[in-house]
N, C-alpha and C positions, 0 to 999 in steps of 0.2 A: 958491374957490381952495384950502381949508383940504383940501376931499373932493381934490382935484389932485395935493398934495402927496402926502398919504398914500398914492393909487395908484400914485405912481409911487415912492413909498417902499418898496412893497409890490412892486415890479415890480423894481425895485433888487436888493430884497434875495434876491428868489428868482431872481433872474440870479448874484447872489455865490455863493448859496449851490449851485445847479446846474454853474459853473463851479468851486468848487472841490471838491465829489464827484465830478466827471466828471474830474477832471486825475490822474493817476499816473502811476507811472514805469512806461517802456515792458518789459514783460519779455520782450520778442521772441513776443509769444504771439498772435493773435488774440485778440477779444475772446469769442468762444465758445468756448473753450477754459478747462475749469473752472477753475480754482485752488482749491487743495486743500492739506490741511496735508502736511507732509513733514518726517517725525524719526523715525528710526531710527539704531539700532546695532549694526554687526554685528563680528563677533568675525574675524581676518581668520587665524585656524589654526584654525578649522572648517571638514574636509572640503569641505562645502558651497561654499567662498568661496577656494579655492586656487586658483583662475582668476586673482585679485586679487592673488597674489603676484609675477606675472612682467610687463613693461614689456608692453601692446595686451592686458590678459589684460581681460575681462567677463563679468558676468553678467545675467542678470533679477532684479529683487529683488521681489519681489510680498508683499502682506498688507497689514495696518493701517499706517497713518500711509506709504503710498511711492505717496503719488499715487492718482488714479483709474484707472490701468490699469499703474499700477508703473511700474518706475525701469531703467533702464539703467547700471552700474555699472560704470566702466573705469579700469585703472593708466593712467594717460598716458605712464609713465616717468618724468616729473618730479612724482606726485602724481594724485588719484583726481578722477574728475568724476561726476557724475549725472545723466542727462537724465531727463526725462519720458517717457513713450513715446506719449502725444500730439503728432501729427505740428501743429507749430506754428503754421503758416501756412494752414491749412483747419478748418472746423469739423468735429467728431468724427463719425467713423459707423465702422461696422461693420470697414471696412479700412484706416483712421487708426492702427492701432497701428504705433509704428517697433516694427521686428525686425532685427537685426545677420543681416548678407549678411557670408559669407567672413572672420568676425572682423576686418572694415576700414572695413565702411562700415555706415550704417543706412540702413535703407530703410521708405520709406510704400508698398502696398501700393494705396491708391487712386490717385495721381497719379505714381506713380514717381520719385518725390523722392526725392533720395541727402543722406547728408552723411559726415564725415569724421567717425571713432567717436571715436580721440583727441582733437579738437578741437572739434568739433559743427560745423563749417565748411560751410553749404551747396555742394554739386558738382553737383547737377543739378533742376530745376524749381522747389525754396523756396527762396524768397528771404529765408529766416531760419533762427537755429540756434535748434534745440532747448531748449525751458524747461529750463533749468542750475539743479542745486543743490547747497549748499555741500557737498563732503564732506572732511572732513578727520583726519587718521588721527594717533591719538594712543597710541604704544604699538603695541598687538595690535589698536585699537579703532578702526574708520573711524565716523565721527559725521556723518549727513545730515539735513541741514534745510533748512528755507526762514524 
């Protein structure tokens, strides 16, 4: 009876413990879809980054710390947003990178997935928006993380 308890002790506790590694909060991403760290700072009156000055303006932001295949970086008009350029809803390959069509929309490349650049709003085949992250402008300084 004693050997009983313990397996099911044992059985218990590695269900607790599988259930709650397995639980996180949904970030709209597939689950093959890396997560990566993201924190950068860019300076927003560098030539570079004068897209970012006027309401639908964007960029690419590429290098260390902006994701695994870089960041999509846009005025909304009311304030900056950041996607991933991991197309959300597929696992990654070769033609998964979003890339801005006509400064309006983003587009996946594999599946023809559209979404809305200001808002990450899926329009056409994903049925999710874009891994968002914080950016927030302080001064001359927009600050992106996760």
């Amino acid at each position: 009876m004693k050997f009983i308890k313990t397996i099911l002790n044992k059985v218990l506790f590695i269900l607790f413990v599988s259930l709650t590694f397995s639980c996180n909060t949904d970030d709209g991403a597939v689950s093959c879809v890396p997560m990566t760290t993201v924190s950068r700072t860019i300076n927003l009156n560098l030539p570079l980054y004068v897209n970012l000055n006027n309401p639908g303006g964007w960029i690419y932001l590429e290098g260390v710390n902006t994701g695994t295949r870089g960041l999509i970086v846009v005025n909304t008009g009311v304030g900056f947003k950041a996607y991933d350029r991991n197309a959300p809803h597929i696992c990654p390959t070769a033609k998964t990178t979003i890339q801005v069509i006509d400064d309006i929309k983003m587009y996946c490349e594999e599946d023809g997935s559209e979404w809305i650049l200001t808002t990450g709003q899926p329009t056409k085949v994903a049925n999710r928006a874009p891994r968002t992250y914080q950016a927030v402008r302080s001064g001359d300084q927009l600050f992106i993380t996760n």
